[in-house]
Structures are given as C-alpha cells and as structure tokens.
C-alpha beads as a LAMMPS data file, in Angstrom:
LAMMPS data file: protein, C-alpha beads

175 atoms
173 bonds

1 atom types
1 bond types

-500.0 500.0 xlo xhi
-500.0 500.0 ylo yhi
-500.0 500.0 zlo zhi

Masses

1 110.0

Atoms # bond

1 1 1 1.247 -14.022 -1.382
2 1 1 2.617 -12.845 1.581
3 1 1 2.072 -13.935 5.074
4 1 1 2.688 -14.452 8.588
5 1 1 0.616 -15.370 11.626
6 1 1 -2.149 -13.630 11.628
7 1 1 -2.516 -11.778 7.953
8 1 1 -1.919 -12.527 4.607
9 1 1 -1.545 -10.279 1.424
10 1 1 -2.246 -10.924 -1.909
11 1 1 -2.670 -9.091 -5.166
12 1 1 -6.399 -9.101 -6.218
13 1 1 -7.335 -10.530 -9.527
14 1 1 -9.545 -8.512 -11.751
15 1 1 -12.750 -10.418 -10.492
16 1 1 -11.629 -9.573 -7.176
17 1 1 -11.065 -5.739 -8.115
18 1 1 -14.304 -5.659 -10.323
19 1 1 -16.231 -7.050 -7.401
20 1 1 -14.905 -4.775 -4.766
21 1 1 -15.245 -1.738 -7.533
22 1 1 -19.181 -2.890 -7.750
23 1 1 -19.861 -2.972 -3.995
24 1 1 -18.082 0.130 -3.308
25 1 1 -20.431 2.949 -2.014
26 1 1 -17.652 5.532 -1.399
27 1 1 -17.035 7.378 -4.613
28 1 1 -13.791 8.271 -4.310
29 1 1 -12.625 4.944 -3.138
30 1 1 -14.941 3.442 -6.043
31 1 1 -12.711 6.250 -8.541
32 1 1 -9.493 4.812 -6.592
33 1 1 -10.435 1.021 -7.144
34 1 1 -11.317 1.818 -10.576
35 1 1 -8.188 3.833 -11.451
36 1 1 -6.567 0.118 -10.002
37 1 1 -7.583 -1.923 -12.454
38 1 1 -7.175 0.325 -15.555
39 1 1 -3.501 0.263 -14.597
40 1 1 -3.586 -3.535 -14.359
41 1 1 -5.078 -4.110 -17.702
42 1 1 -2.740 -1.305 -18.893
43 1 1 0.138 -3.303 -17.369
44 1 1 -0.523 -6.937 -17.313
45 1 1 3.095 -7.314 -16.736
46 1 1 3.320 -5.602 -13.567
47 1 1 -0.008 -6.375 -12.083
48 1 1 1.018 -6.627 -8.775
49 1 1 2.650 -2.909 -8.660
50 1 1 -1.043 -1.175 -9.890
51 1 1 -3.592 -4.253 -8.014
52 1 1 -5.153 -3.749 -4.994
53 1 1 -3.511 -6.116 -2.820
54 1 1 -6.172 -8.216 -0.486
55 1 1 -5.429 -8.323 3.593
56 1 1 -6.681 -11.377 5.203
57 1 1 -6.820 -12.835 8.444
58 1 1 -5.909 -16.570 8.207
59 1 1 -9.138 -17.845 7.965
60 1 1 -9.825 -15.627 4.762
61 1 1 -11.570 -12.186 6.906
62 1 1 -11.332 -9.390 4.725
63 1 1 -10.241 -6.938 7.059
64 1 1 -8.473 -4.040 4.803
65 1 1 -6.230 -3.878 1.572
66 1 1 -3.333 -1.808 0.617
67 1 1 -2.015 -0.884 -2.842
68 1 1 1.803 0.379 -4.755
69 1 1 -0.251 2.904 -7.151
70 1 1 2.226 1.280 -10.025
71 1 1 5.511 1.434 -10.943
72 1 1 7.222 3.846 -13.082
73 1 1 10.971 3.432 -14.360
74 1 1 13.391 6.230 -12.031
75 1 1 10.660 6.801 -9.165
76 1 1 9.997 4.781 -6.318
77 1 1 7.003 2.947 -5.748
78 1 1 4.910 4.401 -3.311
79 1 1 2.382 2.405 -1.172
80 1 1 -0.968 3.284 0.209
81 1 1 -3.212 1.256 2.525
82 1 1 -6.231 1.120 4.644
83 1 1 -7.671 -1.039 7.297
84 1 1 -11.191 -1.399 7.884
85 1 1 -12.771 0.516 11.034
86 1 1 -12.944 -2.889 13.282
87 1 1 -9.977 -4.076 12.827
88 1 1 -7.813 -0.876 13.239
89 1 1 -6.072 -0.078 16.349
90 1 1 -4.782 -4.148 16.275
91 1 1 -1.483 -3.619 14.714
92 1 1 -2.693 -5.464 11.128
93 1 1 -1.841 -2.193 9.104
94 1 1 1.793 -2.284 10.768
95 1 1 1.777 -6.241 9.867
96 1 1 0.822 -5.721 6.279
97 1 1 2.711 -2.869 5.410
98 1 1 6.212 -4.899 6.432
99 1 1 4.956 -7.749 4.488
100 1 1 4.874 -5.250 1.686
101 1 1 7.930 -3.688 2.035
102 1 1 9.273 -7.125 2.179
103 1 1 8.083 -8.404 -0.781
104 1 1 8.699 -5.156 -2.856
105 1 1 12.751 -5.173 -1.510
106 1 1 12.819 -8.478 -3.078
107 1 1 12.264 -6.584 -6.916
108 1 1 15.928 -5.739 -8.434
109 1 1 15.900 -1.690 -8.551
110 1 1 13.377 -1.024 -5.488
111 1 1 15.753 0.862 -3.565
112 1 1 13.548 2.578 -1.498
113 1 1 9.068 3.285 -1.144
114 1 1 7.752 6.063 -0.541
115 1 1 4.260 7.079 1.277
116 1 1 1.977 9.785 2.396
117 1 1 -0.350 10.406 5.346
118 1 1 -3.059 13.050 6.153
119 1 1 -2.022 15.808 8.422
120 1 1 -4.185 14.402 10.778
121 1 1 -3.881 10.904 10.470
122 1 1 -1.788 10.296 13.649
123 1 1 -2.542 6.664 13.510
124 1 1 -1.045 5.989 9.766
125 1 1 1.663 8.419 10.815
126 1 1 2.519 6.042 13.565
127 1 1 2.284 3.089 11.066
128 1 1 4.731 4.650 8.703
129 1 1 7.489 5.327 11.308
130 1 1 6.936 1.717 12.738
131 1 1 7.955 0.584 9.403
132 1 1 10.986 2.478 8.884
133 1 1 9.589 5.255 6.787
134 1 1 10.719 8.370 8.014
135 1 1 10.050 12.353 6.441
136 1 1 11.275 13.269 3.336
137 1 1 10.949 16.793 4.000
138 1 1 8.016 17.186 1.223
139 1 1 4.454 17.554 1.844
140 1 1 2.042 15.657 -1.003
141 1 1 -1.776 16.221 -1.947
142 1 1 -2.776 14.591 1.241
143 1 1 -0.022 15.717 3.531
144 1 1 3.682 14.573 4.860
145 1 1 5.658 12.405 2.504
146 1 1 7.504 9.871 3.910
147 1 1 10.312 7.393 2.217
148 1 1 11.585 3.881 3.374
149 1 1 15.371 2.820 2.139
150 1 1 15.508 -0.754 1.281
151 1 1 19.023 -0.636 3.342
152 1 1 16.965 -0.966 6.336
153 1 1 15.562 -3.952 5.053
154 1 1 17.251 -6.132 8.226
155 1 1 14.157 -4.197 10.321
156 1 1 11.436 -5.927 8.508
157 1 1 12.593 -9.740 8.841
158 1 1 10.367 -9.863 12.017
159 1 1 7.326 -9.265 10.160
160 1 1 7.830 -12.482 7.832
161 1 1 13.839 9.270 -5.647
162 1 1 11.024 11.364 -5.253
163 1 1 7.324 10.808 -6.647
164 1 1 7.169 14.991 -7.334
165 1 1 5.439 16.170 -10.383
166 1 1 3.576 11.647 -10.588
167 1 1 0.294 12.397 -10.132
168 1 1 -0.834 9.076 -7.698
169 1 1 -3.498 7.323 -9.507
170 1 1 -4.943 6.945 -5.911
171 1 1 -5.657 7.822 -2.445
172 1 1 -6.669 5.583 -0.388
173 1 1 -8.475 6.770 2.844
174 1 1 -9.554 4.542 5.248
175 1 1 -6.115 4.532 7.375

Bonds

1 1 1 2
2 1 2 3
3 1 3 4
4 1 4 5
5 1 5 6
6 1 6 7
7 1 7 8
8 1 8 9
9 1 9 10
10 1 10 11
11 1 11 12
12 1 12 13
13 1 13 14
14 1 14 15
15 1 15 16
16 1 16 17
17 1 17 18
18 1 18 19
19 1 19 20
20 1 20 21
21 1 21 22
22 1 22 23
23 1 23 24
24 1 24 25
25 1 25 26
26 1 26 27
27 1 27 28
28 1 28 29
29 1 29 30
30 1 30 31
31 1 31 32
32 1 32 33
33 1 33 34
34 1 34 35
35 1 35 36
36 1 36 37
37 1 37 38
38 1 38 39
39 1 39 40
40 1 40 41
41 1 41 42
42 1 42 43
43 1 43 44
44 1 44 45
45 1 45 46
46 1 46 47
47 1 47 48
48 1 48 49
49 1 49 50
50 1 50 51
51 1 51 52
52 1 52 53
53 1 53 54
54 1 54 55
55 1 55 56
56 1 56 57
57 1 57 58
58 1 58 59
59 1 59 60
60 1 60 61
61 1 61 62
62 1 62 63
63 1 63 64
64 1 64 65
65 1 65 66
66 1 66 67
67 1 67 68
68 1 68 69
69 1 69 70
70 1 70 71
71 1 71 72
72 1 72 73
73 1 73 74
74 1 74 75
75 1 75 76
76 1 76 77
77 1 77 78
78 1 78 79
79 1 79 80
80 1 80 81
81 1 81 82
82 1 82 83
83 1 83 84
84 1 84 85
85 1 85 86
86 1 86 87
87 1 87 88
88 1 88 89
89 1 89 90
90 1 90 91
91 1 91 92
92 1 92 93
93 1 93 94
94 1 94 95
95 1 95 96
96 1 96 97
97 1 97 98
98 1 98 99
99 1 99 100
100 1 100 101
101 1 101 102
102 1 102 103
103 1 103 104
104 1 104 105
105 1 105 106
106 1 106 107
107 1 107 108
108 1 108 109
109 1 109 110
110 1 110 111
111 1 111 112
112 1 112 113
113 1 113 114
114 1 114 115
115 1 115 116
116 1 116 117
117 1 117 118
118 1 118 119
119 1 119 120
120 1 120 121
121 1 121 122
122 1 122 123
123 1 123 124
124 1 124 125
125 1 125 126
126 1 126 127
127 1 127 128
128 1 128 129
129 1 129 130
130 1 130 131
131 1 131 132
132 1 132 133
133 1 133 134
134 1 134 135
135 1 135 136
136 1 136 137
137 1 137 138
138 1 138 139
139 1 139 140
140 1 140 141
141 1 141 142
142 1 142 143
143 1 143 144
144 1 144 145
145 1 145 146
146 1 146 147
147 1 147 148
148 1 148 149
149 1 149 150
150 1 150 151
151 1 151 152
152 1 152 153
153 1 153 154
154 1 154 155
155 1 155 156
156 1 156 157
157 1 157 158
158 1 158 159
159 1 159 160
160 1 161 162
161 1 162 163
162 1 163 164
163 1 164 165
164 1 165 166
165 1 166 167
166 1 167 168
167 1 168 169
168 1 169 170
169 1 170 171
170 1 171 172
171 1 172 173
172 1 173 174
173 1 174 175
C-alpha cells in the first residue's frame, strides 16, 4: 500500500477484482477488469504489475483505481488509471499516479513507465505532464504515448523502451 493524506493505493485481491468484474455494467471495462485478473492468476508472482490497484480516500471511499497492465522482461511498464466522475477535477488522479510511480521506481530494472491518453482527454493529458511524463513522439490505440524516466524520480517525493508491437491487455477509460 501506498499512501499519503488524502488517498491510498493498493493492489486488489482477486475477491476484490471478481467483485468489481461482477458489478461492472460497462463491457469494455468489465473485458478490461477481466483481462486483470487472468494476468494475476497467470502471474501470481507479479500480482501487483497485472491487479487493479484500489484508490481510497482515508476513510476507505472508493473513488477510482488505476492499473500497470503487467510486466514484461525489456519493456516498460505502462500505467493506466481512472477516477470516478465525482471525484475528478480534485487532483486524486495526479495524487495516485505519483504514488504509483513511486512505488514502481522502487522495483530494480523500472527505469522508466510509460502511458497513453485519448486525443481528447485534456484532463489525463494534464495528469500525465504533472507527473513527469512527457511525449514519446508515438501515438498508441487510444492516442499520444507518453514515458516517465525514473531519473526524475526526485519530482515525486512530494507526493509520499517502448511498449510498440505489446498489445495492452487494457484500456481503461474513465480518466
């Protein structure tokens, strides 16, 4: 777990996942969820790379989750994320996403994450560069690439390669 004043992140246990998978009305987020937890059972090992990790509010509010759609040996990890509608515009998506990057920086060999935003989605643009990311130059399924060099890693202690031809075994769209 990961935390600071007012979030925490965790990775979800497969009761946790299964639940979230059963309640889910949005297929494609249902598919994503799904596609989750067959790479945690695939990967018991490295759980926390394929899990969908849980953002809290201290006193245990659900208000989003964010994932590293796994880990594969010579490409970086690359993160996703999504904060629900109520809670957006707050700065929690910033928060979590540095508590992330903090926690993956902390793995020998994560040298760098990588992410991707919708053309359109200004506001998880915004996130992104508030975190360090910054353009890779390549544009993904959903839109601009972005990648975040664990050298910068002195920018994140106030939040307490290329992924081409990796399919992502997610999207995750609620930014």
């Amino acid at each position: 777990m990961m935390e600071n004043e007012r979030i925490r992140i965790y990775p979800a246990s497969q009761e946790q996942m299964e639940k979230f998978i059963a309640s889910e009305t949005d297929e494609e987020l249902k598919k994503a969820y799904s596609e989750m937890l067959e790479g945690c059972l695939a990967h018991p090992g490295e759980w926390d790379w394929y899990a969908m990790w849980m953002i809290e509010k201290p006193d245990g509010t659900h208000i989003g989750d964010l994932c590293f759609k796994g880990i594969e040996a010579g490409r970086n990890p690359e993160i996703g994320y999504g904060i629900l509608e109520e809670y957006r515009g707050q700065g929690f998506a910033t928060e979590a996403v540095k508590l992330a990057l903090k926690w993956s920086f902390r793995h020998p060999g994560i040298k760098a994450v990588e992410a991707e935003a919708d053309t359109g989605n200004a506001a998880s643009q915004r996130v992104l560069m508030k975190c360090g990311f910054r353009p890779n130059g390549e544009i993904g399924e959903e839109g601009p690439r972005y990648i975040r060099i664990a050298a910068d890693e002195m920018s994140l202690r106030d939040a307490t390669t290329s992924r081409q031809g990796a399919e992502a075994p997610h999207k995750l769209r609620r930014k």
